[in-house]
Each structure stands twice: as C-alpha cells, then as structure tokens.
C-alpha atoms as one frame of an Amber mdcrd trajectory, in Angstrom:
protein
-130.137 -74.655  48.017-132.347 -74.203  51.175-131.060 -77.442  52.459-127.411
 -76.215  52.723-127.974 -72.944  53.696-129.516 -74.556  56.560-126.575 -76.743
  57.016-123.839 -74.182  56.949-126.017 -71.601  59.223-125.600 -74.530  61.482
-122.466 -75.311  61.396-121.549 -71.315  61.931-124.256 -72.209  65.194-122.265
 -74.544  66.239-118.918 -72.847  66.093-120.880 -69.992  67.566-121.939 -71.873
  70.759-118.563 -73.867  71.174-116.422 -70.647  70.740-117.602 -67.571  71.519
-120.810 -68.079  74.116-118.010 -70.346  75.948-115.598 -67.559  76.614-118.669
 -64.961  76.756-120.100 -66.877  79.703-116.869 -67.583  81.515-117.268 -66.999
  85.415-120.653 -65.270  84.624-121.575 -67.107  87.934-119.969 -64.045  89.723
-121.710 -61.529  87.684-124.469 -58.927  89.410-126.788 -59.329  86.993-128.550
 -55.384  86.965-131.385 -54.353  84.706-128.035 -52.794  82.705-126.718 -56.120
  82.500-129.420 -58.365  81.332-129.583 -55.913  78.291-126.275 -55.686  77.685
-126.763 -59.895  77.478-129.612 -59.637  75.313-128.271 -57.427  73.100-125.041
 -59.733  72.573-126.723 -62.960  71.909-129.218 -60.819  69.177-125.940 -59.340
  67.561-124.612 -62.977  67.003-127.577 -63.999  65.941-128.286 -61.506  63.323
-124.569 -61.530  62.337-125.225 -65.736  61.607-128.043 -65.105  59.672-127.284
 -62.217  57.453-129.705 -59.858  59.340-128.734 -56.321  59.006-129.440 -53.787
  61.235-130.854 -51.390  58.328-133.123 -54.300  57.724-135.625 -53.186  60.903
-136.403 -56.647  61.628-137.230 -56.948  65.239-135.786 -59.393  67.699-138.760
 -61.444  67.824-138.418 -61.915  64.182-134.850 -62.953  64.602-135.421 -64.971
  67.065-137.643 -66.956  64.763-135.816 -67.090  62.045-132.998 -68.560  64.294
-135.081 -71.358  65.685-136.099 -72.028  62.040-132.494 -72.838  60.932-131.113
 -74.386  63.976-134.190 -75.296  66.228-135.153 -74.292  69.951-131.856 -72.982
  72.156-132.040 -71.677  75.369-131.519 -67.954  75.547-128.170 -66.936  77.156
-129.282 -64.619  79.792-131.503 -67.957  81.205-128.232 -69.753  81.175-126.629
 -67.340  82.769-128.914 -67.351  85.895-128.992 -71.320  86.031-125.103 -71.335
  86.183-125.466 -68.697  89.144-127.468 -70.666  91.221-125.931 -73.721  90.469
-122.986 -72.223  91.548-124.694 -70.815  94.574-126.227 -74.263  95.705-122.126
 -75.569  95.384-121.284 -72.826  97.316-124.067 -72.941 100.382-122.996 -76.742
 100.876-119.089 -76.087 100.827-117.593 -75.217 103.805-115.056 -72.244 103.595
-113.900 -68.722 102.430-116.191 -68.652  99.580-119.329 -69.110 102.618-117.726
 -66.823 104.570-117.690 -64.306 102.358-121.338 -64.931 101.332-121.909 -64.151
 104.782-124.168 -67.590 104.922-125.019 -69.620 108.122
C-alpha cells in the first residue's frame, strides 16, 4: 500500500513539475525578486506541496515538516525560489555577452 502511494504521489510530482512550476516560472528571469517576492515564492511551492501530499492547513504541520515528508516520497528537489535566481543570472551572463538593446537597457559597459 505504501509502495503505491509512493508511486502515485510521484507521478502527481511529476505532473506537478512538468505543468504547473513550468508556466509558474515563465520569464521569472525578469522578475525583481523583493523580500515580498521570495515569500510569495515560498509560499507557492509549500501550497503545492501540501496540496500533493494531503497536508491540510488545519493540520499545523510546519514547512520543515513538509518539506520532509516531500523528499521522503519523491527524493531531494531543488527549491523553486533557488531556481529562480539561477535562471536570473543565467540569463544575466547571456545578456552581459550579447551585444544590443537588452545591454543597453541594462545600462552595462
């Protein structure tokens, strides 16, 4: 029973990942990420999270706990506020070595 709990929690992961972080992180490169922000992100990727696993809010489990949990069904995943910053400075780094409006406007030399 355990066994295919795990397996369907991971397939719901998957469609999770493929569907909704994909249009959730669409051209978060050009995001200002603010303290506001980064909360806002946090508090998304926990909602999904405890909506996967069955967590209620009335529950009180904490985030940590969740977070757990989560790894425990599907393994480690990168949190989606650290992806978020790694697709901004990749897309930074593309942008400092291009030559055109999109420098210009970043007001680099």
């Amino acid at each position: 029973m355990e066994a295919n709990q795990n397996e369907s929690i991971k397939v719901f992961c998957a469609l999770l990942c493929t569907m909704v972080m994909s249009i959730f992180l669409y051209a978060c490169e050009s995001w200002t990420l603010t303290a506001d922000t980064e909360r806002r992100i946090r508090a998304m990727e926990m909602r999904c999270y405890r909506r996967l696993l069955g967590i209620s809010y009335k529950d009180h489990t904490t985030n940590e706990e969740v977070r757990r949990r989560n790894e425990n069904a599907i393994g480690p995943h990168v949190d989606l506020l650290t992806i978020v910053r790694q697709r901004k400075l990749k897309w930074y780094g593309h942008t400092i070595r291009s030559s055109g409006l999109a420098k210009t406007i970043m007001q680099v030399p």
